[in-house]
KOLMIKOL-39205 format. One record per residue (C-alpha): residue number from 1; residue in one letter; x, y, z. Coordinates in steps of 0.001 Angstrom, whole numbers, plus 524288, in hexadecimal, padded with zeros to 5 digits. Example, Ala and Ser with C-alpha at 12.3 -4.5 7.8 and 13.67 -1.06 7.14 Angstrom:
REM KOLMIKOL-39205
{1 a {8300C 7EE6C 81E78}},
{2 s {83566 7FBDC 81BE4}},
REM end
This chain:
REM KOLMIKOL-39205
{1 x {8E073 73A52 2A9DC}},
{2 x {8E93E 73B81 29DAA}},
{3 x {8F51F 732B0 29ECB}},
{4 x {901DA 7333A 297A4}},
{5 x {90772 72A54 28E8B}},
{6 x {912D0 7266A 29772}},
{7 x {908BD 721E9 2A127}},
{8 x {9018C 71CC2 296D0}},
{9 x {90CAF 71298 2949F}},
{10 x {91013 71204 2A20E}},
{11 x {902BD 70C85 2A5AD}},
{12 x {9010C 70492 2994F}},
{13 x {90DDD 6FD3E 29DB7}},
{14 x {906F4 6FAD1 2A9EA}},
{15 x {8FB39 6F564 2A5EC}},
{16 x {90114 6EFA7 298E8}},
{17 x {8FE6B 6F2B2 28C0A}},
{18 x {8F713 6E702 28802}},
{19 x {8EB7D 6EA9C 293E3}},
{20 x {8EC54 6F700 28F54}},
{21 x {8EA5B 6F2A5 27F58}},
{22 x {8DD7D 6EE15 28437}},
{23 x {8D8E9 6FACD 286D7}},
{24 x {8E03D 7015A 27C57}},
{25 x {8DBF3 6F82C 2706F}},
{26 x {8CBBA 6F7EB 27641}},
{27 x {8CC11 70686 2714B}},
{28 x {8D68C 705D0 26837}},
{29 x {8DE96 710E8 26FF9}},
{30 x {8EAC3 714A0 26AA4}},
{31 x {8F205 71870 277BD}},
{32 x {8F3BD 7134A 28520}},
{33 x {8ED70 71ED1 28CA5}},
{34 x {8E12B 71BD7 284F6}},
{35 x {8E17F 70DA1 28A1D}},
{36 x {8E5D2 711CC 297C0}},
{37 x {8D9EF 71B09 29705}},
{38 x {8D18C 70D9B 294D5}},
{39 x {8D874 70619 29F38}},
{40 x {8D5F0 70FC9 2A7A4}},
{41 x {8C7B6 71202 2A56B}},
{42 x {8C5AD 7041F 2A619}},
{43 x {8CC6B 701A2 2B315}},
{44 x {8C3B9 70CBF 2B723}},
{45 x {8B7B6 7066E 2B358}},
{46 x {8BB98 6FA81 2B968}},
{47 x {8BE2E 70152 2C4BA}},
{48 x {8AFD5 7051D 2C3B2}},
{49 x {8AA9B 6F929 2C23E}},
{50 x {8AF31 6F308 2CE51}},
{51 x {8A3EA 6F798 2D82D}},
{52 x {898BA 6F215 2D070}},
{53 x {89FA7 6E554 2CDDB}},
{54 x {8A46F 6E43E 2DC34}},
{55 x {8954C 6E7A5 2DF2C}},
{56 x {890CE 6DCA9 2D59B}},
{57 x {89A65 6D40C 2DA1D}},
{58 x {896AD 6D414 2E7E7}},
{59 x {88BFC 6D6BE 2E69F}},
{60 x {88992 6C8D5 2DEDD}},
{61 x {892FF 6C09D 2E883}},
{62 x {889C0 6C5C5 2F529}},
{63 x {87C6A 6C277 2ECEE}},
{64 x {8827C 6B47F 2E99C}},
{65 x {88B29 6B32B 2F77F}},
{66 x {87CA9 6B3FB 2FE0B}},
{67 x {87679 6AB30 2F3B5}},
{68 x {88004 6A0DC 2F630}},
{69 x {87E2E 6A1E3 30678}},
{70 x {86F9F 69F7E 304B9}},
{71 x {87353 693AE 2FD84}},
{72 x {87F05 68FD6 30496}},
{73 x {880BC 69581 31399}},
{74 x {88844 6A280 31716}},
{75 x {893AF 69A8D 3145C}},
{76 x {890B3 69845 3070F}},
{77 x {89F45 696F7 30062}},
{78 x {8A3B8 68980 30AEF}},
{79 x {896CC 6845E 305EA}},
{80 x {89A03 6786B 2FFC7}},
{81 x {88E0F 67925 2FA2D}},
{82 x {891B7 68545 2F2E0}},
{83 x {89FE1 6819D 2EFCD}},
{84 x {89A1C 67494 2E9E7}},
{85 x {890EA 67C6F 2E179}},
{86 x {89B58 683FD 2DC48}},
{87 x {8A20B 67EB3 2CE7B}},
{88 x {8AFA8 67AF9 2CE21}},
{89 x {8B4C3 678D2 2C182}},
{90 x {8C240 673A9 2BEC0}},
{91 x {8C5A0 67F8C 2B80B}},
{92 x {8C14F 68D73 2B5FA}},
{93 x {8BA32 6948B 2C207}},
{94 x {8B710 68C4B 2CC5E}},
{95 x {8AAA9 6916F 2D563}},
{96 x {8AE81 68720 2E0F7}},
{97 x {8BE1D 689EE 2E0CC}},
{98 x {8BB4B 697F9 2DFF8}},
{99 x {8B1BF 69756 2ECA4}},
{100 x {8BD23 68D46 2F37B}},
{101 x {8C793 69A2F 2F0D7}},
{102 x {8BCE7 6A4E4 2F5FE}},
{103 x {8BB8E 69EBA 30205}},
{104 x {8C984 69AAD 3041F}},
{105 x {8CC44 6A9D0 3040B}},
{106 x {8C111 6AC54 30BA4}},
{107 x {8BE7D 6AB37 31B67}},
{108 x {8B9B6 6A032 31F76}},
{109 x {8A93C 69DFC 3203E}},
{110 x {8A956 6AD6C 31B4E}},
{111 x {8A142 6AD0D 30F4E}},
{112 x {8A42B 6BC59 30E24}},
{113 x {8B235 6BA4F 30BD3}},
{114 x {8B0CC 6AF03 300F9}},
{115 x {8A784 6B751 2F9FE}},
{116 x {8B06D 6C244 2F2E2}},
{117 x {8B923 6B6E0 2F165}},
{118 x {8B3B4 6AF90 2E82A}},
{119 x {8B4D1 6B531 2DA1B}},
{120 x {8A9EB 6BB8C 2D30C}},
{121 x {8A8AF 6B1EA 2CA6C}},
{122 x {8A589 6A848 2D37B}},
{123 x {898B5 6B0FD 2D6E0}},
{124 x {89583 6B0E3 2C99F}},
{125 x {895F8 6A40E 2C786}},
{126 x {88CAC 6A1B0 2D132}},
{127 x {8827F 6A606 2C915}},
{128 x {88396 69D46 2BFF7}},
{129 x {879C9 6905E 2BC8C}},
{130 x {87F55 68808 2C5D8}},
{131 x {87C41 69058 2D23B}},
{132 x {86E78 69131 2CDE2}},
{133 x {86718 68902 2D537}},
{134 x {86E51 689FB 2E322}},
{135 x {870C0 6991A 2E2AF}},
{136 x {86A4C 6A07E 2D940}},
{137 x {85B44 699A2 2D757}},
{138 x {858B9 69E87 2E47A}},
{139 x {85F4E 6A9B4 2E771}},
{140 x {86316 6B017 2DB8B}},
{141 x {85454 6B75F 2DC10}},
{142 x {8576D 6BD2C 2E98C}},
{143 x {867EE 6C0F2 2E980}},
{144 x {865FD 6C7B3 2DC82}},
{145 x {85879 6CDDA 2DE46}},
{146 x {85A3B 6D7A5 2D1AC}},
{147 x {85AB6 6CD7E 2C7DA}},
{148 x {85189 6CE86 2BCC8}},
{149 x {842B7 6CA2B 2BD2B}},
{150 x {83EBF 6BF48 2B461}},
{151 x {84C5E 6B8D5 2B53A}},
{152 x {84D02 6AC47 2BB21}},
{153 x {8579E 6A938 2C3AE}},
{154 x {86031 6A0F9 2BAB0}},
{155 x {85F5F 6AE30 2B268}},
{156 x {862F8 6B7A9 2BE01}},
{157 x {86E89 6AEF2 2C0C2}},
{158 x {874BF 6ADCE 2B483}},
{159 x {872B4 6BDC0 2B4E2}},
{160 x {8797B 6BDF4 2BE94}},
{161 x {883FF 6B468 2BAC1}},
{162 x {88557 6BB94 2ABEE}},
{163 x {8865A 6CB6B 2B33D}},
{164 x {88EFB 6C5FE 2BCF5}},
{165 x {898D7 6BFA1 2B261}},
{166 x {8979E 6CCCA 2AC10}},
{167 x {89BF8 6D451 2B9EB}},
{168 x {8A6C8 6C90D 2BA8A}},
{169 x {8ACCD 6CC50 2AD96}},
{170 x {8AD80 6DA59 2AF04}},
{171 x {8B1C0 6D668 2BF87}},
{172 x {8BCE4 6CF23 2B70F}},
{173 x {8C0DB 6D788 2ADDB}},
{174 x {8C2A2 6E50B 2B804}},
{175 x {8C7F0 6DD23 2C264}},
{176 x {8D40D 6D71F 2B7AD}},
{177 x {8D46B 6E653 2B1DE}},
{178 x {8D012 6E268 2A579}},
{179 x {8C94F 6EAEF 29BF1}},
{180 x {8BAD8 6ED25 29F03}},
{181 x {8B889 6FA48 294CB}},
{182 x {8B2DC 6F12E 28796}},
{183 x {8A7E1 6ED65 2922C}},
{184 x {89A2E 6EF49 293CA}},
{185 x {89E22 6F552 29ECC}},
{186 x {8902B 6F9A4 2A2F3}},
{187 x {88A02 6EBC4 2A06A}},
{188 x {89572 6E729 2A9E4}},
{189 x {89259 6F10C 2B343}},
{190 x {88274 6EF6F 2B331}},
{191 x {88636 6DF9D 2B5AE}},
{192 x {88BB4 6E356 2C1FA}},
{193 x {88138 6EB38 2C6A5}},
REM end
């Protein structure tokens, strides 16, 4: 739908010019309705992209959230176990704090409701060296049947960990409305498959 110049501005004042100078100086376009054009098609492909990631997503938390009650009970995330497995650095992300917040907003003993609190990269991170051993030696095989053949499991799981960083960043950069268009936007949606 064509749109006037006085909306143009109207909507540009809105969503201010600098957001919009992203768009305008990717493609060097000379007007605002050619950016708002962009920013529109963009939001719309975001749009699109949130099934498969929410598939991916939860998809990957119910894979782990079982891996992690074989190891640790049902009631995997008041494990102490698990929370003492987890690292806590003094700055940057923090795997342990991050599981203390889930389950403070979560019922009690209802590992259902601490899942799809805890952040996605705190799933992601599972996958990485550290978890080897505990979680992913023996079970990684069996909750991700279609890896490929030849691979050993150190290999699946840092797969795993490299697609699902992929999936995160794009996760990121729809869910904070940021540009997504200079993508490889079918390599980003083939990782979530």
């Amino acid at each position: 739908m064509p749109i006037s110049a006085a909306d143009a501005q109207a909507v540009e004042k809105v969503l201010s010019k600098e957001r919009l100078g992203t768009y305008a100086r990717t493609l060097t376009m000379l007007n605002t309705r050619q950016a708002l054009t962009l920013y529109a098609w963009n939001a719309e492909i975001s749009g699109a992209f949130m099934l498969p990631q929410q598939a991916c997503e939860v998809a990957v938390r119910n894979a782990v959230s079982d891996v992690l009650s074989a190891v640790y009970g049902l009631q995997w995330p008041w494990s102490l176990g698990f929370e003492r497995s987890l690292p806590d650095p003094q700055s940057g992300f923090s795997m342990r704090k991050e599981l203390c917040t889930a389950r403070g907003k979560a019922r009690a003993g209802n590992t259902n409701t601490v899942i799809p609190e805890l952040k996605f990269a705190f799933w992601v991170r599972l996958f990485t060296q550290r978890f080897d051993n505990r979680l992913w030696l023996p079970h990684l095989k069996a909750s991700f049947p279609g890896m490929p053949a030849g691979l050993t499991v150190q290999q699946c799981r840092q797969m795993i960990y490299y697609e699902l960083d992929g999936v995160r960043s794009i996760r990121n950069r729809i869910a904070h409305h940021e540009p997504i268009f200079a993508r490889n936007l079918a390599a980003d949606y083939t990782r979530m498959l």
